[in-house]
BADREN-242924 format. One record per atom (N, C-alpha, C): residue in three letters; atom name; y, x, z. Coordinates in nm, 2 decimals. Each point is the difference from the previous one (the first is absolute). Layout:
! residues N
+------+------+--------+--------+--------+
! type ! atom !     c2 !     c1 !     c3 !
+------+------+--------+--------+--------+
!  ALA !   CA !      Y !      X !      Z !
...
+------+------+--------+--------+--------+
***
This chain:
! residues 85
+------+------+--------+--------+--------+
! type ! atom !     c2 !     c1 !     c3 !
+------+------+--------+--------+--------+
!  UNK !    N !   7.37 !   9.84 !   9.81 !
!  UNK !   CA !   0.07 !  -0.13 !  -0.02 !
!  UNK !    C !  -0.11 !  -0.10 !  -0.03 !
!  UNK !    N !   0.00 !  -0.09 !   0.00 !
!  UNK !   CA !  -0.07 !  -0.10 !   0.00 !
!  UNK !    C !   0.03 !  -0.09 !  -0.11 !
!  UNK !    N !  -0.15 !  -0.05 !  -0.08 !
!  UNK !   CA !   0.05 !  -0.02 !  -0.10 !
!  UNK !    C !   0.03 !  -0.18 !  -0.02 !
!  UNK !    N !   0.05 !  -0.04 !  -0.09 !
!  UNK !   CA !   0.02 !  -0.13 !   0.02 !
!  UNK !    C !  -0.05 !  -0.13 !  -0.14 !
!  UNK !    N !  -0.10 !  -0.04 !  -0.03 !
!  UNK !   CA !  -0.08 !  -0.05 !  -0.05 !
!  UNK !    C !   0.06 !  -0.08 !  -0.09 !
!  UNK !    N !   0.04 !   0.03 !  -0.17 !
!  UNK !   CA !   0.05 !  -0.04 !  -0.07 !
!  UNK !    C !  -0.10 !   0.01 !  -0.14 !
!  UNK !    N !  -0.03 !  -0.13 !   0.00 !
!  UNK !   CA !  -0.09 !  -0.06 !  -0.11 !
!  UNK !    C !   0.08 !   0.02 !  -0.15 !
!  UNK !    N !  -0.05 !   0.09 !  -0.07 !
!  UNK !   CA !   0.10 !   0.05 !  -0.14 !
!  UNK !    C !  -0.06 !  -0.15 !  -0.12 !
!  UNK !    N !  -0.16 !   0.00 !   0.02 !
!  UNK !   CA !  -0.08 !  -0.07 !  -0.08 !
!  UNK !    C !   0.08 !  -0.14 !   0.03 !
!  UNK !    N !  -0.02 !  -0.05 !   0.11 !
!  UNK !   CA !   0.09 !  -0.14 !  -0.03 !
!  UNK !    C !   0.10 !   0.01 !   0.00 !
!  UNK !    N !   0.10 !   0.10 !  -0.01 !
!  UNK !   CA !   0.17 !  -0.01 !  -0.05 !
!  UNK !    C !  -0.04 !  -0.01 !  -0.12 !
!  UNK !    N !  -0.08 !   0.08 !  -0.08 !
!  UNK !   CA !   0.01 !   0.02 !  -0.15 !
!  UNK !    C !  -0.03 !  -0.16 !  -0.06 !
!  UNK !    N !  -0.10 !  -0.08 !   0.05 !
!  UNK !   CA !  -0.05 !  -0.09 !  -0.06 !
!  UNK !    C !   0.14 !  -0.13 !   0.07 !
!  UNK !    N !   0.08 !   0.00 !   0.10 !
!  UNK !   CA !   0.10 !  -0.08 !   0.03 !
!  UNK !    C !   0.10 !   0.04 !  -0.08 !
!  UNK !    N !   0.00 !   0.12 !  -0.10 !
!  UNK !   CA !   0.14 !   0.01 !  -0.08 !
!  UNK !    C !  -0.06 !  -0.02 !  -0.15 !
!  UNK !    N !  -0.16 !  -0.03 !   0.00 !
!  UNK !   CA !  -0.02 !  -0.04 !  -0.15 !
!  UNK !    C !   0.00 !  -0.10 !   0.00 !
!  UNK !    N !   0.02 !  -0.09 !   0.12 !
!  UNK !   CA !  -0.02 !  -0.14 !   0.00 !
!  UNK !    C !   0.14 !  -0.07 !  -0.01 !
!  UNK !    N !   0.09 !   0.11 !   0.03 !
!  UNK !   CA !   0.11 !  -0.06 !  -0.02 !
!  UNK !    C !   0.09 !   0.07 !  -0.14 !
!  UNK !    N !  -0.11 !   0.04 !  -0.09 !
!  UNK !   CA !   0.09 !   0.03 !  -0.17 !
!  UNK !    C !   0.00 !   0.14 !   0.03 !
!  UNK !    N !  -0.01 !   0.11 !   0.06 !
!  UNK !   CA !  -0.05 !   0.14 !   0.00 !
!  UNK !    C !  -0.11 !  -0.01 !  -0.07 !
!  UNK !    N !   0.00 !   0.15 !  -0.10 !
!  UNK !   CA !  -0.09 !   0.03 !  -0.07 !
!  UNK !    C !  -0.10 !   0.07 !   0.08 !
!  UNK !    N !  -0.13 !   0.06 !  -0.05 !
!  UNK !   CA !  -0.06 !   0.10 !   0.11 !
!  UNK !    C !   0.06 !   0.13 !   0.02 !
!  UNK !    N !   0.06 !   0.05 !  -0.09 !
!  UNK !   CA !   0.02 !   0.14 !   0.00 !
!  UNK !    C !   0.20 !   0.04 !   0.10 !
!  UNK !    N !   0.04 !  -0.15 !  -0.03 !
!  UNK !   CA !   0.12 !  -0.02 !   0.10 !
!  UNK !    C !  -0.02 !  -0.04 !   0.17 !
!  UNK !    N !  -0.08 !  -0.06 !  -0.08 !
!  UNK !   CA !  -0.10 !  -0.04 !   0.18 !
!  UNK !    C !  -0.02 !   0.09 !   0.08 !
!  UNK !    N !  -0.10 !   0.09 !  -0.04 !
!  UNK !   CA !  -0.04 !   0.13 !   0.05 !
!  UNK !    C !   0.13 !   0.12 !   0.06 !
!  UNK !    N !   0.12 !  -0.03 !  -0.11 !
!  UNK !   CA !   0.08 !   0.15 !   0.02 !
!  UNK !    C !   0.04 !  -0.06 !   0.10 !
!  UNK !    N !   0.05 !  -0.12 !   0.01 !
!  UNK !   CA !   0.07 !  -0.07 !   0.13 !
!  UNK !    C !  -0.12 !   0.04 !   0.16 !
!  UNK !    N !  -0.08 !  -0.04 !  -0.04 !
!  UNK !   CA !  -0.10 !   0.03 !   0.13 !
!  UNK !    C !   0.00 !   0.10 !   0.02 !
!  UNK !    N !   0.02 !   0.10 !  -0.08 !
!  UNK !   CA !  -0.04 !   0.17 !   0.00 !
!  UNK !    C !   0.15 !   0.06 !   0.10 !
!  UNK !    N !   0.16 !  -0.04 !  -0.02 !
!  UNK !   CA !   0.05 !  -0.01 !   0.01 !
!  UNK !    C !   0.06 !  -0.07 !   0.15 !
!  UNK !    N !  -0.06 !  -0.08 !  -0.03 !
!  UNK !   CA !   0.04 !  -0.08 !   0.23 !
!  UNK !    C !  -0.13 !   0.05 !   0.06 !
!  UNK !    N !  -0.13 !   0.05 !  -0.01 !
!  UNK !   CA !  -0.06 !   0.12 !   0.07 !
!  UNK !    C !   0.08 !   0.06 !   0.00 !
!  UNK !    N !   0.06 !   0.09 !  -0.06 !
!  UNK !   CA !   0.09 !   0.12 !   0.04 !
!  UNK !    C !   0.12 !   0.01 !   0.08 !
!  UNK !    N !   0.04 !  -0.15 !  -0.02 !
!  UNK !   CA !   0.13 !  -0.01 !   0.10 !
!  UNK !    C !  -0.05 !  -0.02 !   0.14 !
!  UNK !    N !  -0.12 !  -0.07 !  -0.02 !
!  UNK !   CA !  -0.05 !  -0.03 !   0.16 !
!  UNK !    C !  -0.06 !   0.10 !   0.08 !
!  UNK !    N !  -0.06 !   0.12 !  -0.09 !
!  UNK !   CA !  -0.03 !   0.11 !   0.04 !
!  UNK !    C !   0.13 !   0.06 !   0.02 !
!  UNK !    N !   0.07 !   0.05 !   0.00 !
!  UNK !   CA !   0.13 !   0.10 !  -0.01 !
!  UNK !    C !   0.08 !  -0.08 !   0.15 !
!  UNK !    N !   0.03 !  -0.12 !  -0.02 !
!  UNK !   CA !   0.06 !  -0.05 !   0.10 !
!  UNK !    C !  -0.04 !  -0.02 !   0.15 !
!  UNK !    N !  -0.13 !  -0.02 !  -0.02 !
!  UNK !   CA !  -0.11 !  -0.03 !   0.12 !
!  UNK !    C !   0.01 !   0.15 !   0.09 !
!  UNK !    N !  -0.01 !   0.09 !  -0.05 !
!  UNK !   CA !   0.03 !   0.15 !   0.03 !
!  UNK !    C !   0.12 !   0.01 !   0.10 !
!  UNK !    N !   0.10 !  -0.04 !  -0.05 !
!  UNK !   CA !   0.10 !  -0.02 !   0.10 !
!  UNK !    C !   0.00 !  -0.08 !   0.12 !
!  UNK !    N !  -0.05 !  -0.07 !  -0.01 !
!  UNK !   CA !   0.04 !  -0.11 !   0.11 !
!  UNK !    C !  -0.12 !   0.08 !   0.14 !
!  UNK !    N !   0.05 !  -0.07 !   0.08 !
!  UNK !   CA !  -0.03 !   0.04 !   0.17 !
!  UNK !    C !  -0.07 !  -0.07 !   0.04 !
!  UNK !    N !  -0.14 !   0.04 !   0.07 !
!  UNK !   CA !  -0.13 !  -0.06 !   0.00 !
!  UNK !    C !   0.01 !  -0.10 !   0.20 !
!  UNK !    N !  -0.06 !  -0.04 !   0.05 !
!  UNK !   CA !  -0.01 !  -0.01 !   0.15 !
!  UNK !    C !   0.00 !   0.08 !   0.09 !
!  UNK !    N !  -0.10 !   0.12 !  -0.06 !
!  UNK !   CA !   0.00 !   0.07 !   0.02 !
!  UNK !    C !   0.09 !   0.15 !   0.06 !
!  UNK !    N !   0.08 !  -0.01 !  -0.15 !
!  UNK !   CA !   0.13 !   0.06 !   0.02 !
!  UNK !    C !   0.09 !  -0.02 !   0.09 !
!  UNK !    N !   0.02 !  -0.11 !  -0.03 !
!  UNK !   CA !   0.11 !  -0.05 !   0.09 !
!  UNK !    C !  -0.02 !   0.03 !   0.11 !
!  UNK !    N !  -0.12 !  -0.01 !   0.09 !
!  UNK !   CA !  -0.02 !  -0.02 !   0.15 !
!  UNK !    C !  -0.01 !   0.18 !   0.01 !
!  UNK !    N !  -0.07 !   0.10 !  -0.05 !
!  UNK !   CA !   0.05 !   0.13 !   0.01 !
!  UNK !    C !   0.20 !   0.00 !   0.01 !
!  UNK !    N !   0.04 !  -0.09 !  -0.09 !
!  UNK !   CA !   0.19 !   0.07 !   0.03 !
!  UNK !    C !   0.02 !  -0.05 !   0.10 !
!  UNK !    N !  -0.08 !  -0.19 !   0.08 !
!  UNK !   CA !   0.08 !  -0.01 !   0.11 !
!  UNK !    C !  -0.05 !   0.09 !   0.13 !
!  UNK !    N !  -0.12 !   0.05 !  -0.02 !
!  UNK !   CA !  -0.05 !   0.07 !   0.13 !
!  UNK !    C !   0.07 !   0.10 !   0.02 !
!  UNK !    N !   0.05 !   0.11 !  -0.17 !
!  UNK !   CA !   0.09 !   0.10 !   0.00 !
!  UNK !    C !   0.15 !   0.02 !   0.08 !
!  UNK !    N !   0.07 !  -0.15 !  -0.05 !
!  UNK !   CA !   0.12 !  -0.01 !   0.03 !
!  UNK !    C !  -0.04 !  -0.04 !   0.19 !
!  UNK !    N !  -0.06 !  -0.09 !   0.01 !
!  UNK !   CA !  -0.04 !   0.01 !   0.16 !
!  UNK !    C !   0.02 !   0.15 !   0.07 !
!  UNK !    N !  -0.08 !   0.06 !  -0.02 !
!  UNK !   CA !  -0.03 !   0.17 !   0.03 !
!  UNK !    C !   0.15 !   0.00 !   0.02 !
!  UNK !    N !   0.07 !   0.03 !  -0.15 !
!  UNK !   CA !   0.12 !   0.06 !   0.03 !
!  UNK !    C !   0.12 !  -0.05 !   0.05 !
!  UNK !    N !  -0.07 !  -0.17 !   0.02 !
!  UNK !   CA !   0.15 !  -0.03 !   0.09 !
!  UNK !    C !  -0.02 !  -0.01 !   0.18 !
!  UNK !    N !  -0.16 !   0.00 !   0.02 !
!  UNK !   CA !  -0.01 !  -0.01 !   0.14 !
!  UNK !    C !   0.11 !   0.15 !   0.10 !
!  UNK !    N !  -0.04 !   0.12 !  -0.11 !
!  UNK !   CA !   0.17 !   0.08 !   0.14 !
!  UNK !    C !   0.13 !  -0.07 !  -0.02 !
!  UNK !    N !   0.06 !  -0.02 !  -0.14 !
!  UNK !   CA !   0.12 !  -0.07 !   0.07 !
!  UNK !    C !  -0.01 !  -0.12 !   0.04 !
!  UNK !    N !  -0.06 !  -0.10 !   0.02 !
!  UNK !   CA !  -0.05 !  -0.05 !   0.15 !
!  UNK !    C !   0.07 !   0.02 !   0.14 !
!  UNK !    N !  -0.11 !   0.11 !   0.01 !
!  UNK !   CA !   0.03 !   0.07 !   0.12 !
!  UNK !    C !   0.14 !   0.06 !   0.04 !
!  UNK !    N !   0.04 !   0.10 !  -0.14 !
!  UNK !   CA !   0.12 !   0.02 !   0.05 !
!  UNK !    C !   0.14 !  -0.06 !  -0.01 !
!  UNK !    N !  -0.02 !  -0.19 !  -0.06 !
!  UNK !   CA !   0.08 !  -0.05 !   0.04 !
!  UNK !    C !   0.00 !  -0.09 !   0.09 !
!  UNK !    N !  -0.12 !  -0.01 !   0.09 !
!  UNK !   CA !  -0.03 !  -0.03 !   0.14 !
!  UNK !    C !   0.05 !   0.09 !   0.06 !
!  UNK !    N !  -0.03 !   0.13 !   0.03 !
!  UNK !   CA !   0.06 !   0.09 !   0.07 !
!  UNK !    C !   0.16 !   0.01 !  -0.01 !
!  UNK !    N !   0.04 !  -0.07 !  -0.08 !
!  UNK !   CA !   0.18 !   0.04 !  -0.05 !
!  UNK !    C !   0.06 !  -0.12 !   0.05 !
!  UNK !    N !  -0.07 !  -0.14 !  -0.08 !
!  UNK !   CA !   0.06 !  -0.10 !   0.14 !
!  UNK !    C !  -0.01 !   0.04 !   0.11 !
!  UNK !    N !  -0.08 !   0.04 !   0.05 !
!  UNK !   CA !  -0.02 !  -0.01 !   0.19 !
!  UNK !    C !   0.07 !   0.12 !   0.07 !
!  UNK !    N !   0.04 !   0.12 !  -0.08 !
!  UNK !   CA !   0.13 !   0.05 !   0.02 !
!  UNK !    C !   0.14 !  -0.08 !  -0.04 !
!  UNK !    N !   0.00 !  -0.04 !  -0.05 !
!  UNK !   CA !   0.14 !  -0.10 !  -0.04 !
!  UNK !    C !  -0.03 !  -0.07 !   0.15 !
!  UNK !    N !  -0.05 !  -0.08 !   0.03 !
!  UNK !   CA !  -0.01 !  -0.08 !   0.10 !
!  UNK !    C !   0.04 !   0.05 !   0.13 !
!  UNK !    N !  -0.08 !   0.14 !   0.02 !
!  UNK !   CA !   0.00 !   0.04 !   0.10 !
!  UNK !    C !   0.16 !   0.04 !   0.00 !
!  UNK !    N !   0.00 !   0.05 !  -0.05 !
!  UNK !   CA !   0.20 !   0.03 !  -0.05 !
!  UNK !    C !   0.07 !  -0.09 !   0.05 !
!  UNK !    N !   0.02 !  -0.11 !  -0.07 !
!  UNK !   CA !   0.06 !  -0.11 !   0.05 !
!  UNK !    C !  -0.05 !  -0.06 !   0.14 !
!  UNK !    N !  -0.10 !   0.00 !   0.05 !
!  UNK !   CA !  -0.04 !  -0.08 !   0.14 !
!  UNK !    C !   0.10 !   0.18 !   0.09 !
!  UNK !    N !  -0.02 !   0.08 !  -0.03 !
!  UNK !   CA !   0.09 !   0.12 !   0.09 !
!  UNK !    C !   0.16 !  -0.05 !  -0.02 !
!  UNK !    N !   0.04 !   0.00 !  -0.11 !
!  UNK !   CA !   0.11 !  -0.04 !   0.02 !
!  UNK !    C !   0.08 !  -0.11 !   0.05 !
!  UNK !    N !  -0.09 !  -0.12 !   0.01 !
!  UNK !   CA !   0.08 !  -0.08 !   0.08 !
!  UNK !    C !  -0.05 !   0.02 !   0.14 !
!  UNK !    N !  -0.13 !   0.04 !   0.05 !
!  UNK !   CA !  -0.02 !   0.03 !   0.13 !
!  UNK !    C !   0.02 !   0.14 !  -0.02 !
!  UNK !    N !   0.06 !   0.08 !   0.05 !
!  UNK !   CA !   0.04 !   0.13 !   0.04 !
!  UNK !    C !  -0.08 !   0.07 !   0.11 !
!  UNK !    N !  -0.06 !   0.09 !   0.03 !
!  UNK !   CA !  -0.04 !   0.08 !   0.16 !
!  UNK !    C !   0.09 !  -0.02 !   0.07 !
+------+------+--------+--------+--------+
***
């Protein structure tokens, strides 16, 4: 997975600047690293995604086919029964 570039040093000094102590500062940065690690894991890369659509491609190109083949028996059905031999 790929990782995603989260500066802990300047959160810590943006939450002492706003009345965070250092050692509150820190647990908080320590803390949304880990969320952003844990969650990042889940999510679906470009990558991924284009393997599920090539997948589902694969698996829908036969029924495709065999609902081309099922219309054009339906059709031919009906073109027989209004023209008859």
């Amino acid at each position: 997975m790929s990782a995603v570039a989260f500066d802990t040093l300047k959160y810590v000094k943006t939450l002492k600047v706003a009345g965070f102590d250092e050692q509150q500062a820190e647990a908080l940065a320590a803390v949304q690293a880990d969320v952003l690690d844990k969650n990042l894991d889940d999510l679906a890369t470009k990558h991924d995604l284009k393997e599920l659509e090539l997948r589902i491609a694969t698996e829908l190109a036969p029924l495709k086919w065999g609902m081309a083949i099922a219309v054009g028996g339906i059709i031919a059905l009906i073109l027989k029964s209004f023209f008859p031999h």
